[in-house]
N, C-alpha and C positions, 0 to 999 in steps of 0.2 A: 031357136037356134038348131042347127041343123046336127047330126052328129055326124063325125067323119069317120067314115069309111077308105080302108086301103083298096086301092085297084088293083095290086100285083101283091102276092104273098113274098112276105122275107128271106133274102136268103138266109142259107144255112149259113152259121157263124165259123168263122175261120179259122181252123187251128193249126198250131205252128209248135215248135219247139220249147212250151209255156214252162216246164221246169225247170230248163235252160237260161229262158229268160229273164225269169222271176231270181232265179240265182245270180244271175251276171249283173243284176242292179242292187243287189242286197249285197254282192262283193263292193260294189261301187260306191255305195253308202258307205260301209266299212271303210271304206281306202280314204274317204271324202271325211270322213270324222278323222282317222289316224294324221291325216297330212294337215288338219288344222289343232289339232290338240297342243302342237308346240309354240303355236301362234296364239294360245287362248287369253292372254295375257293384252292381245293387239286388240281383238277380236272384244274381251271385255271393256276397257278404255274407249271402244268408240259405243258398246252398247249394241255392240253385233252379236255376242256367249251364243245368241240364241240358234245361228249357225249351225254354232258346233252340236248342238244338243238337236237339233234338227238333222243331221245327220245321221248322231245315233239313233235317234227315233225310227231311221228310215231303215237302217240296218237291222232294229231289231224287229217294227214290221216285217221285211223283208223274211226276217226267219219265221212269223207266222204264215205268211205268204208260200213260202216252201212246202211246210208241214204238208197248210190246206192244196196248193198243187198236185204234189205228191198221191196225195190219200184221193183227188179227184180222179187222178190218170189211171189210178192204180181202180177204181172203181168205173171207170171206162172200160177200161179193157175187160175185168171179170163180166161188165154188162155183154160186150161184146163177144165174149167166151161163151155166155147163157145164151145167147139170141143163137151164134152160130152151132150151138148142140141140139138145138130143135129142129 
């Protein structure tokens, strides 16, 4: 068997507004467990509960998501700090 090899090198990965982002879905989670919490009552009776706990799950991933963002961005840029002082 042969092994494969790339023709073209990768590009570079894309970056965007990621603390931004990672926050604005971890609100979303949050809003998405608050608006069915009044409903968990519906939600348990058909054997859906798991929903709602599925949302906080997302939300509170969400806040480890931030942290590790954060602490990435924040460690780009001092990379970028180092590089540009040489």
């Amino acid at each position: 068997m042969a092994k494969w090899t790339p023709k073209h090198e990768a590009p570079e990965p894309l970056e965007g507004p990621v603390v931004a982002t990672i926050t604005g879905g971890t609100i979303l989670w949050f809003v998405l467990f608050l608006v069915q919490v009044p409903f968990y009552g519906w939600f348990a009776e058909r054997e859906l509960d798991w929903w709602v706990w599925t949302c906080l799950a997302g939300g509170g991933l969400g806040l480890i998501g931030i942290w590790y963002v954060r602490k990435r961005d924040a460690a780009i840029k001092r990379a970028e700090a180092a590089h540009d002082a040489h």
